[in-house]
N, C-alpha and C positions, 0 to 999 in steps of 0.2 A: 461569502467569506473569501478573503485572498488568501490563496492555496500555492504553494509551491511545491511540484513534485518534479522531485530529482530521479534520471532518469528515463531515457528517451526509449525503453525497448520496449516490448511488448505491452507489459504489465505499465509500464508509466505510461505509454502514450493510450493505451485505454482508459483509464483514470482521467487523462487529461483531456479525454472527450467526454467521457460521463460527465465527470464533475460542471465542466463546461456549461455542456444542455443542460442540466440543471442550476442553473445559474449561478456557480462563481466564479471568482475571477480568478483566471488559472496561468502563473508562469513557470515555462517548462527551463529545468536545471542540467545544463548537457553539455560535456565537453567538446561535442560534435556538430555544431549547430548548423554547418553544411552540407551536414549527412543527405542524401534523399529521403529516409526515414522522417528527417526532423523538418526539411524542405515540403513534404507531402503532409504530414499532421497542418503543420500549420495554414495551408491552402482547405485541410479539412475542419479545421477548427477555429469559429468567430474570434477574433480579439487575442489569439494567444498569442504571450510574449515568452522570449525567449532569449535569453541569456545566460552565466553561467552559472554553477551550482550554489556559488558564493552567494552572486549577489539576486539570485532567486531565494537563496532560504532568508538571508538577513532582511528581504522586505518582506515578505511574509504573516501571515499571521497562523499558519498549519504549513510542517514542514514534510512531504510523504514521501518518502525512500523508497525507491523502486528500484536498487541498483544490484548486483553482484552482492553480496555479504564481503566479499573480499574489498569492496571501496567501497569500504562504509567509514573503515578506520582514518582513509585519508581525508573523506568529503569533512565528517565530524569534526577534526581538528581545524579543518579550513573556515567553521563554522560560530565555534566559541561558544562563549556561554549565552544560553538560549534558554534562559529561566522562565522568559512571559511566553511562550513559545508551548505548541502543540505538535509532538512529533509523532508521525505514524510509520512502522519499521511496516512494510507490504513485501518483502525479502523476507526469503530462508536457506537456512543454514542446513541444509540436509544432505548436499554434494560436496559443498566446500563451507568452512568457518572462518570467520573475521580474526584471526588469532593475535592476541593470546584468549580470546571471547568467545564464549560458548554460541554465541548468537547475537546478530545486530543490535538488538531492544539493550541488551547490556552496553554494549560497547559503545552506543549515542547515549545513554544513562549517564557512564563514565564519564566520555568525553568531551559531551555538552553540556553537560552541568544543567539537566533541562528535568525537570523532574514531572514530566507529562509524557512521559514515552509508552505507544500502545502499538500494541503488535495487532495488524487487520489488514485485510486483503490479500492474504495469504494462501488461503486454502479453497484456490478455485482457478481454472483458465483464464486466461485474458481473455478471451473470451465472453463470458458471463460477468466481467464487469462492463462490456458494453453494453449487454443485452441480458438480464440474471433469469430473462422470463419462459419460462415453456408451458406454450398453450396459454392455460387459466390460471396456471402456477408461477409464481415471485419462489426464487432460489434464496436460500437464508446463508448470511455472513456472520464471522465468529471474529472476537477479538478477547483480547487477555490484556492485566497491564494493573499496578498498583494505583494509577489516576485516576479518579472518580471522573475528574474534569475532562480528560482525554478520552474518555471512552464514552463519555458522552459527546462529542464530538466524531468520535467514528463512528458511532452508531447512525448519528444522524447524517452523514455523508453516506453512510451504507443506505440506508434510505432513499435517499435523494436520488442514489444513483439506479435505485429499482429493486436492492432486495426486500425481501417480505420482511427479516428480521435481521436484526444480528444480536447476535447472543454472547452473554458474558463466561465464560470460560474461565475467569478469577487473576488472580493475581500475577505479579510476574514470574509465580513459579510453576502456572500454565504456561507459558509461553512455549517450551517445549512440546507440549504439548499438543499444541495448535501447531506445530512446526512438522509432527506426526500425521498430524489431521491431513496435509498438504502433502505430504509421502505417501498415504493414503490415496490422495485424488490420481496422484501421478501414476501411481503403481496400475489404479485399475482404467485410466486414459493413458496410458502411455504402457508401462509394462505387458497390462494383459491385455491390449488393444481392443478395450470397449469402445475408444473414441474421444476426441477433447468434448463433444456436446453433451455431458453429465455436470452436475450440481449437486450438493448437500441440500435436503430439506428435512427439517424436524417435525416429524406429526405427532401432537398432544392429543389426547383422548379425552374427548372429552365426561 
């Protein structure tokens, strides 16, 4: 699939080698394109193009926001209406908000007129989307989002890029929810200094 992810920091430029090795085609959306950050991915990663946020999400066919929640409100408007369009918010709103918008997923809903917005890739290190694997274990990803269409799309990009599962968390009035999930990772890698090498896994009984 052609994939645009907006976004050159951690969490975007992990995605934009996932997604990569698994073969699509991926242009990276970055106001910095001379960054060493954006200089280095790209000598690590086959075929990526790089230009800016604009005209990464308008050729696209999956648009994935990797960015601050606080420039989300300017990239969206830059971006228009994006109705045939699959967007994935991988931003949260948990230190800072997109205001006057409780949360990114909203605020691209608003003001991209895109009615495929799904909140995923959130609730994990950057980390664990290059590698989601420990040992014999696949780490499982969570999305939310009123799109049938969209979430079946991040699912299968969560796949692709190596989790065991990703699970549906429900509607956009999970998305907070899942924004909790990720306050969650943080607190106990970073707060209570367990470590960024932890992962969410779901065990069913069978």
């Amino acid at each position: 699939m052609n994939i645009a992810v907006i976004g050159s920091g951690n969490v975007g430029g992990a995605l934009a080698k996932s997604l990569n090795r698994a073969g699509h085609s991926i242009t990276l959306g970055t106001r910095n394109p001379e960054s060493e950050k954006v200089k280095s991915l790209v000598q690590e990663v086959p075929g990526l193009q790089v230009t800016s946020p604009t005209e990464a999400g308008l050729a696209a066919e999956i648009i994935i926001f990797a960015t601050p929640p606080v420039s989300v409100i300017e990239l969206a408007k830059s971006l228009g209406n994006l109705v045939d369009k699959v967007i994935i918010d991988a931003t949260n709103s948990v230190f800072s908000k997109p205001e006057p918008y409780p949360n990114a997923s909203e605020a691209l809903r608003d003001l991209t007129s895109c009615p495929h917005v799904v909140k995923c890739f959130n609730t994990t290190g950057f980390e664990n989307m290059v590698k989601p694997v420990y040992g014999n274990t696949a780490a499982d990803m969570f999305m939310a989002g009123n799109s049938a269409e969209g979430k079946k799309i991040a699912r299968r990009l969560a796949l692709d890029i190596g989790f065991s599962e990703c699970y549906d968390f429900g509607g956009d009035d999970k998305i907070p929810l899942l924004e909790q999930l990720a306050m969650a990772w943080i607190n106990l890698a970073i707060m209570q200094k367990v470590g960024r090498n932890i992962a969410f896994k779901i065990l069913i009984k069978q």
